[in-house]
C-alpha positions in Angstrom: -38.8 60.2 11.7 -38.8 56.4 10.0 -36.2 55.9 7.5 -35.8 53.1 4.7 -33.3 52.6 2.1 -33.4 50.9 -1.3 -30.6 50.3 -3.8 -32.1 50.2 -7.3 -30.1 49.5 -10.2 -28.8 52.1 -13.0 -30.2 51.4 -15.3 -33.9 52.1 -13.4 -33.2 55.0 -11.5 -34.2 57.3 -14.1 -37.6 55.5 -14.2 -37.6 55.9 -10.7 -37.5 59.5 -10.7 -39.7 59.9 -14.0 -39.8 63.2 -16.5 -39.1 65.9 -14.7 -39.1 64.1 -11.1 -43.3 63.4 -11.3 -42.7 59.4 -10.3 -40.3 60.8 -7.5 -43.3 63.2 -6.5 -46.5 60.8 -7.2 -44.6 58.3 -4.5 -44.0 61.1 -2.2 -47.5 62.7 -2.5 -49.5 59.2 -2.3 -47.3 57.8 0.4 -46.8 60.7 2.5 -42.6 60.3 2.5 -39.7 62.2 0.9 -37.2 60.2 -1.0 -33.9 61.1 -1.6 -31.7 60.0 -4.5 -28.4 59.4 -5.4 -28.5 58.4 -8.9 -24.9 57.9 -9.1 -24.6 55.3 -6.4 -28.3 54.0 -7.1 -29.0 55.0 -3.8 -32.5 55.8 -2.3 -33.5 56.8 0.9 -37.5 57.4 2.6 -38.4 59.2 5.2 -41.4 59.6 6.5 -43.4 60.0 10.1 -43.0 57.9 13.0 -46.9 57.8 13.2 -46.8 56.0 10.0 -43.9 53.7 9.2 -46.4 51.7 7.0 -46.4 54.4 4.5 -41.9 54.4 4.5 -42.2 50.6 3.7 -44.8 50.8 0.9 -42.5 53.8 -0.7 -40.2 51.5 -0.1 -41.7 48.6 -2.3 -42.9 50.6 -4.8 -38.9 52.1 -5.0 -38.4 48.3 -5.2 -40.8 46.7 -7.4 -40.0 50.0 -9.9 -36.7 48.6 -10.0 -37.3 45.2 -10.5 -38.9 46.4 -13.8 -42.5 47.5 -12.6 -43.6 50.0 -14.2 -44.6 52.9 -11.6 -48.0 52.4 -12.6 -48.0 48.5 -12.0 -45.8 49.2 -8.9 -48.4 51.3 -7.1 -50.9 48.9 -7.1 -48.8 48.0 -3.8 -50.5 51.3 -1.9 -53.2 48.8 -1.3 -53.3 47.4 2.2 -53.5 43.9 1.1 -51.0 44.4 -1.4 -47.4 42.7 -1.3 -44.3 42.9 -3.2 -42.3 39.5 -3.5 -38.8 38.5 -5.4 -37.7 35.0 -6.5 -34.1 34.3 -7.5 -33.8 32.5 -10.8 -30.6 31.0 -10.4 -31.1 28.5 -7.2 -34.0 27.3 -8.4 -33.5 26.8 -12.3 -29.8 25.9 -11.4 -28.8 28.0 -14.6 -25.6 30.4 -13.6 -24.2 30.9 -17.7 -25.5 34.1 -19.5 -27.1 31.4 -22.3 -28.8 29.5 -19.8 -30.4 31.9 -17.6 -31.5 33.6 -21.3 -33.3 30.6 -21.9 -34.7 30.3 -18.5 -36.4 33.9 -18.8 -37.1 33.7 -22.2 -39.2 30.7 -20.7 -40.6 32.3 -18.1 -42.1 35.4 -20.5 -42.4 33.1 -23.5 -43.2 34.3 -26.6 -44.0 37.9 -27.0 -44.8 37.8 -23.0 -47.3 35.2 -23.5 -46.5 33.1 -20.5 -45.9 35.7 -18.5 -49.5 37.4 -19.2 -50.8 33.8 -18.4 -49.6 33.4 -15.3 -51.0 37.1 -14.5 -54.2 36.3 -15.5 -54.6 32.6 -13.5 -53.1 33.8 -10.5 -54.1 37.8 -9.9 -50.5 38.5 -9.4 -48.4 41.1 -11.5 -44.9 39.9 -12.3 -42.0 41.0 -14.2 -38.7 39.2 -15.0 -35.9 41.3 -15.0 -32.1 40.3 -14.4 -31.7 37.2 -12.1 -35.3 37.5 -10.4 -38.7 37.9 -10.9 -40.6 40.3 -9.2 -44.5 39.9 -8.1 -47.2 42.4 -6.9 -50.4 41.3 -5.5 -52.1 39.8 -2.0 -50.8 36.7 0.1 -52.8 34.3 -1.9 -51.9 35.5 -5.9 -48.3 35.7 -4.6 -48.5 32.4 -3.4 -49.6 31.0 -6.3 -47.6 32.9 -9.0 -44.7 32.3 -7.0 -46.3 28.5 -7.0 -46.2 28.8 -11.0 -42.5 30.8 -11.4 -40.8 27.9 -9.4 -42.5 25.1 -11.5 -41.5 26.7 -14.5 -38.2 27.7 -13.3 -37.5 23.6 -12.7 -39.1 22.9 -16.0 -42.4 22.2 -15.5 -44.3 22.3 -18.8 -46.7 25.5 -19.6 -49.8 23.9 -20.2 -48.8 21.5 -16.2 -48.9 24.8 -14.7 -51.3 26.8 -16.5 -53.6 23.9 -15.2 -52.8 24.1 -12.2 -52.8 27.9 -11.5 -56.6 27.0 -13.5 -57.5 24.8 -10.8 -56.3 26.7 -7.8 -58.7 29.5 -9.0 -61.5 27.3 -9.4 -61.4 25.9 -6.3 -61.7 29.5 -4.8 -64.1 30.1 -6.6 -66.0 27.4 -4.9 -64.8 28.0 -1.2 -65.9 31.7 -1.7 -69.4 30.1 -2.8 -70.0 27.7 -0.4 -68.9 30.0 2.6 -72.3 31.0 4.9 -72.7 34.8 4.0 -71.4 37.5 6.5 -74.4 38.1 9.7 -75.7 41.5 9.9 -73.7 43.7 11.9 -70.2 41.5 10.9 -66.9 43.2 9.9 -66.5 42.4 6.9 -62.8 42.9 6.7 
């Protein structure tokens, strides 16, 4: 048996376990694990087979990212292979330890009615959510490297529109490397 633990905070353990225990389930069901909660201490342990400790460490993120502020939903887009869940701490990087400042620092980070926040979803292919000290991201190696490219600009005050730019750029020049690579020979793995 492979065993994981995550601590998720209080105030998300309910959303962790959903209406009448179905998020609990789904994770179970779709990961083929058992989680164990102790909502009092926060507590959550996943078990799962020794064949497959892949599927205890993606319960494990989803437990995670759903605690960060993911909704499950959002969260088990990480049950995709090339799906990774990443955290970055505000407070090193924005230097802002006060309750007002690190207000102000998310409030950047989101911007108004979650406009910045949708932005830097849509440039980089990453889903994030700002919640307490960190900000949590969902999505493969390269759209977490740039949306965690984009956080830590805007965390050391980068203006929007400087990294909405570049996050533009970054995409386009994807967009042209895909293009311009020689297409797969018959008989290649694709993957």
């Amino acid at each position: 048996m492979t065993i994981a633990y995550a601590r998720v905070p209080e105030d998300r353990i309910a959303v962790v376990i959903g209406r009448e225990g179905r998020t609990r389930s789904e994770i179970a069901r779709r990961t083929g694990t058992q989680l164990t909660i102790d909502a009092e201490e926060g507590e959550v342990e996943i078990q799962g087979p020794e064949t497959d400790p892949m599927a205890v460490l993606k319960a494990r993120d989803i437990v995670l990212a759903i605690g960060r502020g993911f909704s499950p939903e959002r969260a088990f887009r990480l049950l995709a292979e090339d799906c990774f869940f990443g955290v970055v701490e505000i407070k090193p990087i924005s230097r802002q330890h006060d309750k007002a400042g690190l207000r102000r620092v998310r409030s950047r980070l989101i911007g108004t009615e979650g406009k910045a926040r949708r932005r830097v979803e849509e440039l980089s292919g990453a889903s994030m959510s700002v919640y307490g000290s960190t900000v949590g991201l969902i999505g493969n190696e390269r759209q977490l490297d740039h949306a965690t490219r984009a956080v830590e600009l805007l965390l050391r005050g980068s203006e929007h529109a400087t990294v909405f730019h570049m996050l533009s750029r970054l995409r386009r020049e994807e967009a042209l490397e895909e293009a311009l690579a020689p297409p797969p020979l018959p008989g290649d793995d694709p993957g």
